[in-house]
C-alpha positions in Angstrom: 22.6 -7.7 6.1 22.0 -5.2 3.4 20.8 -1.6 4.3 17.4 -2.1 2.6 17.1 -5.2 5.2 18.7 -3.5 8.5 16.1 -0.4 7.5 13.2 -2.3 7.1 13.8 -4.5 10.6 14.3 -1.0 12.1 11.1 1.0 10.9 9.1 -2.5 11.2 10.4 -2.3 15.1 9.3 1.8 15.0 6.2 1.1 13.7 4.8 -1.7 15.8 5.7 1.0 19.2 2.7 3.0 17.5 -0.5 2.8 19.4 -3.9 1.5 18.1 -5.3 5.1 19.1 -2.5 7.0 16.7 -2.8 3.9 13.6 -6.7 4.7 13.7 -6.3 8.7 14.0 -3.6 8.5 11.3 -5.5 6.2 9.1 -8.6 8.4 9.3 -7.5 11.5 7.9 -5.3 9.5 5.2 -8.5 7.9 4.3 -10.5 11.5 4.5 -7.3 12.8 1.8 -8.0 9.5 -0.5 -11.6 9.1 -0.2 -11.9 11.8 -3.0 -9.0 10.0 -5.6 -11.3 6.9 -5.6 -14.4 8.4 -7.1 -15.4 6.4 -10.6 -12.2 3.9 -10.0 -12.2 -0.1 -9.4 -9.0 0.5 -6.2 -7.0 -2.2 -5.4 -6.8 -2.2 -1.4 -5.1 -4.0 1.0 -6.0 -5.5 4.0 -3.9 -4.2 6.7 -1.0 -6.2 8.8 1.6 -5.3 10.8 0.3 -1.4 12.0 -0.2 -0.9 8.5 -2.5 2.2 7.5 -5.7 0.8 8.1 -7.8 1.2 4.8 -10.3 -1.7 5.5 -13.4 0.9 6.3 -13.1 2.1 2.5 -13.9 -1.8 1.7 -17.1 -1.7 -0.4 -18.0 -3.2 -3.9 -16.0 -1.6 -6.1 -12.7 -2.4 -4.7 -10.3 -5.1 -5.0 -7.8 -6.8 -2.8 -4.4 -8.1 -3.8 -4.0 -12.4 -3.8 -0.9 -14.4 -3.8 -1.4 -16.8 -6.8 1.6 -19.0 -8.5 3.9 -17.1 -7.1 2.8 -14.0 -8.3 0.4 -11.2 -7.2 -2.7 -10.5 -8.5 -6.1 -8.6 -7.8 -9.3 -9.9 -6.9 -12.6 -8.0 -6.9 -13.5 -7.7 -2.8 -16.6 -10.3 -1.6 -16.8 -11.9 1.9 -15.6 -13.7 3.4 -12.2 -12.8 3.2 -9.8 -16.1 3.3 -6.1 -16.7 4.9 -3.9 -16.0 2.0 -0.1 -17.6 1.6 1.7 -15.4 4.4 -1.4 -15.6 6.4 -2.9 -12.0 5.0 -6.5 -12.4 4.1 -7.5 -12.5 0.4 -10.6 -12.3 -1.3 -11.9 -15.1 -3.8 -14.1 -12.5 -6.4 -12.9 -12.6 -9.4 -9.5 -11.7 -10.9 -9.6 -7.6 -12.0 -7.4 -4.9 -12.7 -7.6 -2.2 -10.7 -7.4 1.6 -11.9 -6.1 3.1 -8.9 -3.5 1.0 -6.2 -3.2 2.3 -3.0 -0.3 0.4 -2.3 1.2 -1.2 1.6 5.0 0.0 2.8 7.0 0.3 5.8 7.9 3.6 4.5 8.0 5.8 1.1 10.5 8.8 0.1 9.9 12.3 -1.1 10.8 10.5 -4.5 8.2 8.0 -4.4 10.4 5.3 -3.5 8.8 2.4 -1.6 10.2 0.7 0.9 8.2 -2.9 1.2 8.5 -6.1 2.7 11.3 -7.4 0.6 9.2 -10.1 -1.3 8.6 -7.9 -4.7 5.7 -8.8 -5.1 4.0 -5.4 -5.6 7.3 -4.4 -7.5 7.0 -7.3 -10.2 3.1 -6.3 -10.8 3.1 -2.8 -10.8 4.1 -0.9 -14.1 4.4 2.7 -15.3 1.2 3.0 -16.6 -0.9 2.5 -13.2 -2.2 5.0 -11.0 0.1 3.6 -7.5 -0.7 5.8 -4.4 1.2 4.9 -1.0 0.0 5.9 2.2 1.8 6.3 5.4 2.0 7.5 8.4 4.6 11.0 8.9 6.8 9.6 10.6 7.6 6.7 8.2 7.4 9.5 4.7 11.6 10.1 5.0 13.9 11.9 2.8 15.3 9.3 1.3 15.4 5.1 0.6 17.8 3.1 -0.7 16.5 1.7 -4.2 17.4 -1.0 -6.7 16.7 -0.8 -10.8 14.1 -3.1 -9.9 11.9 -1.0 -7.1 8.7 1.1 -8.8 8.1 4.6 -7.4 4.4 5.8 -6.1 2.7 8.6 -8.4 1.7 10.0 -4.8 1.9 9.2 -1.3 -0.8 10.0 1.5 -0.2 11.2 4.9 -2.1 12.3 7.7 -1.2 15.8 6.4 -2.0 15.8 2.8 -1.3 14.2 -0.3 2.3 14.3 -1.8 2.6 14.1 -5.5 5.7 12.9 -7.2 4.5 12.3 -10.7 0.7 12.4 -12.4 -1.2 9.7 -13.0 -2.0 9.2 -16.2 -5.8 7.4 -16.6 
């Protein structure tokens, strides 16, 4: 097993010991530091799994959730009902978009930016440079450092409960 894999089965195991109590106090005031980045933006959300930062209360009009389509991801503007997507994560059926702003899922993220993610690539193969990728976290799972490959995309910023982290600017 690689370290990327042995890491990721160890913070996965971490992070489903967190309570509901500390996800939702967490997720609040990461939401209460993100809240302001989204003003004027079309955001490309997420709809949590697995203890993930819970960003579903921001869902609203003007955001869009990420879909599993030919093997590839894509975004799709946010309308209910929300349907079971290929790995059982629920996707909306709006129309295909591109968002402004990403706030993107991890199992954890490094002072760098680096992302540690599920291990599909998914997020890796769609992002670019050019967009605006924020990840969010809880502290305990924003570490010094990740292992990377040539092919892993680093966050412009990362949210925690304590404030936002910025590696490098967005450029809109």
């Amino acid at each position: 097993m690689s370290s990327k894999q042995e890491l990721r089965k160890q913070l996965l195991a971490q992070r489903q010991l967190c309570s509901r109590e500390t996800i939702i106090t967490d997720s609040l005031a990461i939401l209460a530091h993100l809240k302001p980045m989204m003003q004027g933006q079309l955001v490309g959300l997420y709809v949590p799994i697995q203890n993930e930062v819970d960003v579903s209360l921001l869902f609203r009009e003007d955001i869009a959730l990420p879909s599993i389509e030919e093997g590839r991801l894509v975004f799709r503007r946010y309308v209910e009902p929300l349907v079971p997507g290929l790995f059982g994560t629920m996707e909306s059926t709006g129309e295909v978009c591109e968002p402004t702003l990403i706030v993107v899922p991890g199992i954890a993220f490094s002072k760098t930016g680096a992302r540690l993610g599920y291990g599909q690539g998914y997020f890796d193969r769609y992002l670019t440079d050019s967009m605006c990728k924020v990840g969010v976290c809880m502290e305990e799972f924003f570490i010094a450092e990740l292992p990377t490959e040539s092919h892993d995309v680093l966050m412009n910023q990362v949210i925690t409960p304590s404030g936002v982290k910025e590696m490098t600017p967005c450029t809109r």
